[in-house]
N, C-alpha and C positions, 0 to 999 in steps of 0.2 A: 588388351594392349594399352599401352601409358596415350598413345593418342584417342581412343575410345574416354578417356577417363582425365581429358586435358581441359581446362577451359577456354575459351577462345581469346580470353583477354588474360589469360595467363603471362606475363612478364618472361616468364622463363621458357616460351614455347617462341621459336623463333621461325614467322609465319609472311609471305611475300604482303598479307593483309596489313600487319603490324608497320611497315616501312612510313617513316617518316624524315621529312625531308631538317637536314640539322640548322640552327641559326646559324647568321653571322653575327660577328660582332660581340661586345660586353653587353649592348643594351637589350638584345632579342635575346640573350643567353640567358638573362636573372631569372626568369622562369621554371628555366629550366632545372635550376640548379637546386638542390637539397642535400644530398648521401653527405656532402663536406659538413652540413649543418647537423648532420645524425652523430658523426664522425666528432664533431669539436660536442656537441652534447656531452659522448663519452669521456671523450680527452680531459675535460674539465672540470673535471670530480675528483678521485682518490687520486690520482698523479698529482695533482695543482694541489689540490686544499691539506692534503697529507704526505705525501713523500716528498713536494718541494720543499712547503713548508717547512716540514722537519728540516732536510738539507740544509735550509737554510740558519735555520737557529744551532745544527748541527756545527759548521762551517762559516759561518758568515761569508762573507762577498767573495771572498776569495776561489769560489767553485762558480761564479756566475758563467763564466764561459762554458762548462759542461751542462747547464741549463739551455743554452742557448743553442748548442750541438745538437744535442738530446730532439730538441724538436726540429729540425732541418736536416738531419743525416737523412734519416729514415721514408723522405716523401717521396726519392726516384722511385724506390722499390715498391711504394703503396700506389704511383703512378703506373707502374711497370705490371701489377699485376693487375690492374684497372685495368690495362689496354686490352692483355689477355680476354679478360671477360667482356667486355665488350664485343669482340669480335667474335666470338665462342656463343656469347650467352650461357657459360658452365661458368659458377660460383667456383670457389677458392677449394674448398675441400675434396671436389668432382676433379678438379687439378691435382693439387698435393698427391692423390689415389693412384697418379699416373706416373709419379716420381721412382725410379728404381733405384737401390734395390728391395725388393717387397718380403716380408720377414711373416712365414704361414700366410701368405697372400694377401699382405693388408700391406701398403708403400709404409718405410718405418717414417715419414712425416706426417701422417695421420697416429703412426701409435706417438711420436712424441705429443700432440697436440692432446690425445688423453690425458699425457699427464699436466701438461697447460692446463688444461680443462679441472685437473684437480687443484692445481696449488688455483685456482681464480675462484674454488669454490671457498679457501682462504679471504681471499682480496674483496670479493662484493660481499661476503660474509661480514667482513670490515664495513663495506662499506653501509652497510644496513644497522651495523651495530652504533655507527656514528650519527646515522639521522634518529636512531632508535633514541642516544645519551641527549641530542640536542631537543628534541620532543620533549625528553623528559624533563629538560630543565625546563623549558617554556612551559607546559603544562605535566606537572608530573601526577603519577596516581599515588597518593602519600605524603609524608612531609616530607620525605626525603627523597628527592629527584633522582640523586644517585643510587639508591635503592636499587637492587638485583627485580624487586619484583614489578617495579615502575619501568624498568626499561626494559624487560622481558615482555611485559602489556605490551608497548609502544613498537617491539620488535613482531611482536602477531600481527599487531595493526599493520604496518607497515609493508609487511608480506602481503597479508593478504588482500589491503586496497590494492598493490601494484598488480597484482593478480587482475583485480576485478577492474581495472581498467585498461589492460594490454591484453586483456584475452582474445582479443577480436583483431589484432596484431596487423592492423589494417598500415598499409604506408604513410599514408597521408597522415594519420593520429600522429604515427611517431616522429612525425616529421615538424609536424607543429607543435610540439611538446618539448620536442629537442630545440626548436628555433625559441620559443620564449624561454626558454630556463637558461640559456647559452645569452643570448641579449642582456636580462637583465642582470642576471649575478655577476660576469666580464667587463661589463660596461663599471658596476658602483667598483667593484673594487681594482681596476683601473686606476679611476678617478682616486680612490684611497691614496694607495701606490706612490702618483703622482702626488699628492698633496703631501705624503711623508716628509719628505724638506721640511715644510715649514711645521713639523710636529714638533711635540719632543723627543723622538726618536728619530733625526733628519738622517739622511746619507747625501753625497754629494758625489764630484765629479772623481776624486782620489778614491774613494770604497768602489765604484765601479772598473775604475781603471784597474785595480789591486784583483776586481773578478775576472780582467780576461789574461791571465797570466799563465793560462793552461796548466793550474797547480792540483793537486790532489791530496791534503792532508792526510796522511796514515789513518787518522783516526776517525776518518770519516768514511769510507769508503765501501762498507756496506750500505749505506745509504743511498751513499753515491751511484754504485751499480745498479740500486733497484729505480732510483729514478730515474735513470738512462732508460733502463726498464719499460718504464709506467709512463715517463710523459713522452708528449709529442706521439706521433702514432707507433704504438710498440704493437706485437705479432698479433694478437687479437683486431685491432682496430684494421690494420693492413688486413687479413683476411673476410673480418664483417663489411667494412668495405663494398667488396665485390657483392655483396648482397644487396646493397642497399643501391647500389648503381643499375643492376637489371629489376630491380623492383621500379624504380623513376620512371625507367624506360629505354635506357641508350640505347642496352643491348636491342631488342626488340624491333626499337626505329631506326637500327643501323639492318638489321634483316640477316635472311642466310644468307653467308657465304655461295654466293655462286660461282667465284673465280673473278666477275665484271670488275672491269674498273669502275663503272656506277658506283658499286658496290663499296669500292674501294675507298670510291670518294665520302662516299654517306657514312661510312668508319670510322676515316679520320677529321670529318667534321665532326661527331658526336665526340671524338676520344680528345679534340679541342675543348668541349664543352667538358668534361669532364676534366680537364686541367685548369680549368677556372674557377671550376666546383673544390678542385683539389686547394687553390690557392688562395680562396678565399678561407677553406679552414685553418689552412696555415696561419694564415694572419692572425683569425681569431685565438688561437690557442696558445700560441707563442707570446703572444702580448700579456693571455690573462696567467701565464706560467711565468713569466718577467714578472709580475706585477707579485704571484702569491711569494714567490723567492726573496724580493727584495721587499717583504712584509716579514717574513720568517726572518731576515738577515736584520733585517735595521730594530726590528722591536723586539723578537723572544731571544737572539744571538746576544744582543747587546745586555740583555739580565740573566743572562745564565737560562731560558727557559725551554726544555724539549720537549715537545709531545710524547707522552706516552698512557698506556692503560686506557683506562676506562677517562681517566682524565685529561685527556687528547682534546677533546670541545673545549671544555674550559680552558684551558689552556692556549689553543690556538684564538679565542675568544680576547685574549689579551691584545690581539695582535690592532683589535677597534677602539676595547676599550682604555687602553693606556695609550692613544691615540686621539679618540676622539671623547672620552668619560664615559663612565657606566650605561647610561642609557643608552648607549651602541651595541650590547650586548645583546638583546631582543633583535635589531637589525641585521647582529654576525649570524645568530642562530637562526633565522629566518632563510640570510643567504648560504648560510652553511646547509641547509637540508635542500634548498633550492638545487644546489650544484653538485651537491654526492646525487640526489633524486634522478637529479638530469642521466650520468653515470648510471644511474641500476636501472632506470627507465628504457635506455639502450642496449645495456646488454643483458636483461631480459629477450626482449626478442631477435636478438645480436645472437646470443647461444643457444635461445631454441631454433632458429633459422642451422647453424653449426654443428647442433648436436643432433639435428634432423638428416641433413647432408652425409651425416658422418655415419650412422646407421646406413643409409643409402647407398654410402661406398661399402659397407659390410654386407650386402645383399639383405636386408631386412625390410625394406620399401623400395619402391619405385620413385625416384626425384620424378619424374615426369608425370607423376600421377598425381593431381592438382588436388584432389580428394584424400589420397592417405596423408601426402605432403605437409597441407593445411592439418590435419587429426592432428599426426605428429608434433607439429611446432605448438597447435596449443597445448598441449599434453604436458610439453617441456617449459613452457608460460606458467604453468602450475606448479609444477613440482620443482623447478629450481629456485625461486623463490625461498621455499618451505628450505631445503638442501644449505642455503646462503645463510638463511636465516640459524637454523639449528647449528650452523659452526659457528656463528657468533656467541650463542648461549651457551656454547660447551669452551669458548677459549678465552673469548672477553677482550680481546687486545686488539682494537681495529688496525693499530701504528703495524703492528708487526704482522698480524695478517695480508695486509694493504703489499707490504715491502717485500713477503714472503713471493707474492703474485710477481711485483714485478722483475725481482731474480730472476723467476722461470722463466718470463715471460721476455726477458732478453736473452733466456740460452736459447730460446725456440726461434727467436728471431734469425738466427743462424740456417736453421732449417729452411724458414720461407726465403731469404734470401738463394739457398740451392734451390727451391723449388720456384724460384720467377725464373732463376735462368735457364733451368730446363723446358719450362713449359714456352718462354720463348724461341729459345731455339728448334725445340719440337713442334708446336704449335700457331705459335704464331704470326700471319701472313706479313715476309718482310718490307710489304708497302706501306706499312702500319706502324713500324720502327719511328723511334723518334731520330732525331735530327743531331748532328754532333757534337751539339754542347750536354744536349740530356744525355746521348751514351756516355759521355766522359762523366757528369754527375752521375749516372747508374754504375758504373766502376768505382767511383768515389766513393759513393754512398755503402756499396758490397763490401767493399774492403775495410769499411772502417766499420762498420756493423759485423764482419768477423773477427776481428780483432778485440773488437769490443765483446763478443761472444763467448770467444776462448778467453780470454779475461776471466768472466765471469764464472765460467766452468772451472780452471783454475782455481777461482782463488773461493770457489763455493766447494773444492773437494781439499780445500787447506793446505793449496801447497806451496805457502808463505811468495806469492808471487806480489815487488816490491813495487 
């Protein structure tokens, strides 16, 4: 039985032992708080440094307001299924499983998420191949850094360190791996950002005004879709999520569900703390998505420059050193592997956590079995890696891999948005509902996340929608 073979300090076993009592306040809370910081880790790698970017030299300023969307539509809903889990202690995909209707007895929000699961092996493929081109220019094997067979090296290495340090997939690691990659790379190029004024590539008060005009150039807009996509938390991060919240602990120290108002109370004290945990990543990721946008708009837009190929590093590299002089180029490619890193460092154990769960809904493991569970997630620590890696060597194009990801990954967001509101209505205890202004942004947020969905579907099966 999965309780015979559970640990006792299992996260995911929700036990009257586990109950802990929630802070108050912002000051008793900062301890508490992490999953936002696993969360902005992710956020701030190939969305920020590659699909805004691009965007922006795509478009220039003119698209800043869909930047700005992009990261604030999407938090009622990564909110909304936070609550869920918390109260539950079931992860995101143990839900989805429950969503009808079920197509050969698998919920079709779980088969869509396979195919998520494929175009992402695209997108971190990307993103492996971009720290793999930055390595090689910093130390390449050969004279020529862009060389197939220097960043082929660089791309083994790569896999396989991430391997050999997340195998042990422990919370706490990923937790402080995410906090310092997320700190330091956000903070300098911020600071960049802001200093642009007084560059040679300045922008001022009129280029920004000109970005919230709610416009959408014709000719930008695959772009555009994919980074609605990719930044700010798109359907991956909303679902990993939930992982990373009953690993901390909420769930756990909010306890079973006995029916008690106690109960009731310890819930929505933890589901507070998880809304501070939520909005402190907002912060974080929204700033350093402003910041990479209006570095793509004011320096690569303004020369005609757009990421693409294999020469995507170098290229997005212009954006320091025609900025600040050549010797910022060692600087960008230092932060540039710092911040794609942060990204694969997370969902490494982001998708073996997912792709564990997801077997579990297919009857192949027991989720409650603390022993196969754990097997399982390292298993997928190894092999997706190697999986990310091998699509980079067979396609070469991190830009378009990266953008392929976030397409799919805003049609899927359609799906999680029907599956928050079933499993609320199904599931979750209505003392635990937020308050009238968050249901009005959870209506906001759904409506404009399906709209933006069928969009996307549309105008991905070409059917000239203007």
């Amino acid at each position: 039985m999965a309780t015979e073979v559970a640990r006792a300090d299992d996260p995911y076993q929700l036990t009257p032992e586990g109950i802990k009592e929630p802070p108050q306040g912002w000051w008793q809370s900062v301890r508490y708080l992490g999953p936002g910081l696993i969360l902005s880790a992710s956020i701030v790698g190939s969305g920020e440094l590659i699909a805004t970017t691009t965007l922006g030299a795509e478009a220039g300023f003119v698209i800043l307001w869909l930047v700005i969307v992009s990261t604030l539509v999407k938090v009622a809903v990564q909110v909304e299924l936070a609550r869920w889990t918390i109260s539950t202690g079931q992860p995101a995909l143990t839900g989805y499983a429950k969503v009808p209707p079920r197509i050969g007895g698998v919920s079709w929000v779980n088969l869509m998420l396979i195919v998520l699961g494929l175009a992402k092996f695209l997108q971190l493929g990307g993103i492996i191949g971009g720290v793999a081109v930055a390595c090689s220019i910093l130390v390449p094997f050969g004279p020529d850094p862009m060389a197939f067979s220097s960043i082929a090296i660089w791309t083994v290495i790569i896999a396989a360190g991430s391997i050999a340090l997340l195998i042990s997939n422990r919370y706490s690691l990923v937790e402080r791996l995410a906090t310092v990659l997320v700190v330091v790379f956000s903070l300098i190029t911020i600071v960049i950002a802001v200093g642009l004024p007084f560059s040679p590539f300045p922008y001022d008060g009129g280029d920004l005004a000109s970005g919230l005009t709610f416009q959408v150039p014709a000719g930008v807009l695959g772009a555009a879709v994919a980074m609605f996509g990719i930044t700010g938390v798109g359907a991956d991060e909303i679902t990993m999520y939930t992982y990373w919240c009953v690993e901390k602990g909420y769930a756990r120290w909010t306890g079973p569900n006995d029916g008690s108002e106690e109960w009731a109370r310890r819930a929505n004290g933890w589901i507070k703390v998880m809304y501070k945990d939520a909005l402190l990543a907002w912060v974080i990721y929204t700033f350093a998505t402003i910041a990479f946008f209006l570095m793509g708009a004011a320096v690569l837009n303004a020369q005609g420059l757009v990421p693409a190929e294999t020469e995507m590093v170098a290229t997005l590299s212009r954006m320091y050193t025609d900025t600040l002089g050549e010797w910022a180029n060692v600087f960008f490619l230092v932060g540039a592997i710092a911040v794609l890193m942060s990204t694969l460092w997370v969902a490494m154990p982001s998708w073996a956590r997912m792709y564990t769960n997801l077997l579990s809904t297919f009857g192949v493991l027991d989720w409650q079995d603390t022993t196969a569970r754990l097997r399982w997630i390292r298993g997928f620590t190894v092999a997706l890696p190697i999986i990310w890696a091998t699509a980079y060597l067979v396609i070469e194009s991190p830009v378009i891999m990266v953008q392929i990801g976030g397409v799919v990954t805003g049609i899927f967001l359609l799906a999680v948005v029907v599956a928050v509101w079933y499993l609320r209505r199904a599931e979750t205890d209505p003392r635990l509902y937020g308050h009238g202004v968050f249901n009005t942004t959870l209506v906001v947020s759904s409506v404009a996340i399906g709209l933006l969905g069928v969009y996307t579907v549309l105008s991905a099966l070409g059917l000239g929608v203007g």
